[in-house]
N, C-alpha and C positions, 0 to 999 in steps of 0.2 A: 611182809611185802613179797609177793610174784621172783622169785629166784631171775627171771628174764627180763624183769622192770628192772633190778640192782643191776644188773650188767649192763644193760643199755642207759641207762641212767651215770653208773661208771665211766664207761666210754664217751659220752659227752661231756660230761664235767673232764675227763682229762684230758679230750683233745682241744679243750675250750683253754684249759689249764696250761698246755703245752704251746697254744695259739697266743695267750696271753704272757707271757716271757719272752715272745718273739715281739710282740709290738703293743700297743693301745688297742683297749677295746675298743674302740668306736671305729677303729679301724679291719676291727674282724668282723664278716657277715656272718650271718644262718648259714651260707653254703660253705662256707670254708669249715665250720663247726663238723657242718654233720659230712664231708667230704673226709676231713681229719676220722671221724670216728668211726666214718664208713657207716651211715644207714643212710637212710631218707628222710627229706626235708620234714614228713610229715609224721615222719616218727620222733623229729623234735618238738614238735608242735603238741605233738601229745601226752609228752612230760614238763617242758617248763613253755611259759609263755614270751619270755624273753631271753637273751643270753645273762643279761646281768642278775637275772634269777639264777641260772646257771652258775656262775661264777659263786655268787655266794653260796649255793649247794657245793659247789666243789670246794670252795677254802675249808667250808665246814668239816668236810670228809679229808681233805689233808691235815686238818688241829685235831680230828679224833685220831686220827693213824696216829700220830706221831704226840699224842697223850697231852696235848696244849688247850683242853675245852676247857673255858671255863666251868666252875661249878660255885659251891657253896664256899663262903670267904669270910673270915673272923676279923672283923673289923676290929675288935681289940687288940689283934697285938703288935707287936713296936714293929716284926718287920715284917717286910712284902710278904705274900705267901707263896710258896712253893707253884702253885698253879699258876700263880702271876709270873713270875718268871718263866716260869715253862710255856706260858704264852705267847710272851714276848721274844722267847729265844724261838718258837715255829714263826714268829713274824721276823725276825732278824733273819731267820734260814732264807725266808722267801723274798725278802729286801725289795726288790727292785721291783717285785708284783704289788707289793702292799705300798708301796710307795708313789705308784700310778693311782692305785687306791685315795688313798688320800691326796693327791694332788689334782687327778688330772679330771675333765667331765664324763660323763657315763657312771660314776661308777656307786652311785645313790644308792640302789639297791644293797649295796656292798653295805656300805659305809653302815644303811641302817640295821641290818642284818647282826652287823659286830657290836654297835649300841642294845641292839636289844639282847644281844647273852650276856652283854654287862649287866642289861637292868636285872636279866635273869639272877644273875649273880649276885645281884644287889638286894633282891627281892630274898632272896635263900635265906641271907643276914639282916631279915626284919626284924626279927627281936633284938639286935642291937642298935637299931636303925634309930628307936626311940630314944634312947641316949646320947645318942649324934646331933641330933637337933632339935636345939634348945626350944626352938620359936614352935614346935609344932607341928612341921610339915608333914603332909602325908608320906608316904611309902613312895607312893609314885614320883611326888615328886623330888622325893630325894635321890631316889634313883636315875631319874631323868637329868641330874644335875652333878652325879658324879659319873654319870657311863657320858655324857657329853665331854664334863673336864679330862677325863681317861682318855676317849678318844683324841682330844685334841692334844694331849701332851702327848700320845702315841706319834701324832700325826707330826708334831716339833720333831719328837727323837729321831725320824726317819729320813726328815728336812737334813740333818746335822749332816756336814759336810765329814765331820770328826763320825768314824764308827763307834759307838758309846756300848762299852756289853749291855746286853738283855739287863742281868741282875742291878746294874748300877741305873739302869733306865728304869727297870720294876719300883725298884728305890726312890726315883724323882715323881713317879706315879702314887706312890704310898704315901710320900711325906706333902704333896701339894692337897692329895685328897683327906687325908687325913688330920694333915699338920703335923711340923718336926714332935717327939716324946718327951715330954716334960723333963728338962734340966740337959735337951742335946743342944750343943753348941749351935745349932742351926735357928733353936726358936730365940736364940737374939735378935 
């Protein structure tokens, strides 16, 4: 990509970024966006079609900075992975954004965004997918069925009035999606 599309593309995702820790989306316009990032209305218009496309380019580029993408995930083993926590500990950084996220309206684009790097993720670990479930199901929709359940325990842990660490929340995402490991005190 154009070295001057990434800058200009930068700069609106973080003054969208920097816009949205100050208040609700739905409460930031297009002019306050591109006022923050300093071009023109029309030079937004020419990279994303909305802001809430925006936003989710921008979280995306703050979970690669800071090394929280997901990727490919071994569904066999007993504990969360390393990526999953590192996940959830770039969403504990950013608490209060990801938390309008999940609660408040506008923020769809988002929401679906972070479901489908799940599916992604879920899609990487198809060759274990098959041993997951018993009945059959395809690919799709087994993935559709744990990046939904993922998203919604995310979306509990951030409710929690209690700060819960990333790792201990990774952990309640592992064992609801998975199931506790045969012979842990939990699968009583």
């Amino acid at each position: 990509m154009d070295a001057r599309i990434v800058r200009t593309r930068t700069r609106l995702q973080e003054a969208l970024f920097a816009l949205t820790r100050e208040r609700g989306l739905e409460e930031i316009s297009v002019s306050d966006i591109v006022a923050r990032a300093g071009v023109n209305r029309s030079t937004f218009y020419q990279h994303y079609s909305d802001k809430e496309t925006l936003l989710a380019d921008a979280l995306d580029l703050i979970a690669e900075q800071s090394g929280a993408q997901l990727g490919d995930v071994d569904l066999g083993a007993a504990e969360p992975p390393a990526v999953l926590v590192s996940y959830l500990e770039h969403i504990a950084e950013h608490r209060d954004l990801y938390r309008r996220v999940y609660t408040e309206p506008g923020y769809g684009a988002v929401l679906a965004r972070l479901r489908a790097h799940m599916m992604d993720a879920i899609r990487g670990a198809a060759t274990q997918v098959g041993s997951l479930t018993p009945l059959g199901a395809p690919v799709e929709v087994v993935a559709a069925g744990v990046s939904g359940t993922v998203v919604g325990v995310i979306g509990a842990w951030l409710q929690l009035e209690e700060q819960v660490p990333p790792a201990e929340a990774a952990l309640w995402v592992w064992r609801i999606v998975l199931g506790p490991p045969a012979g842990d005190a939990y699968a009583r």
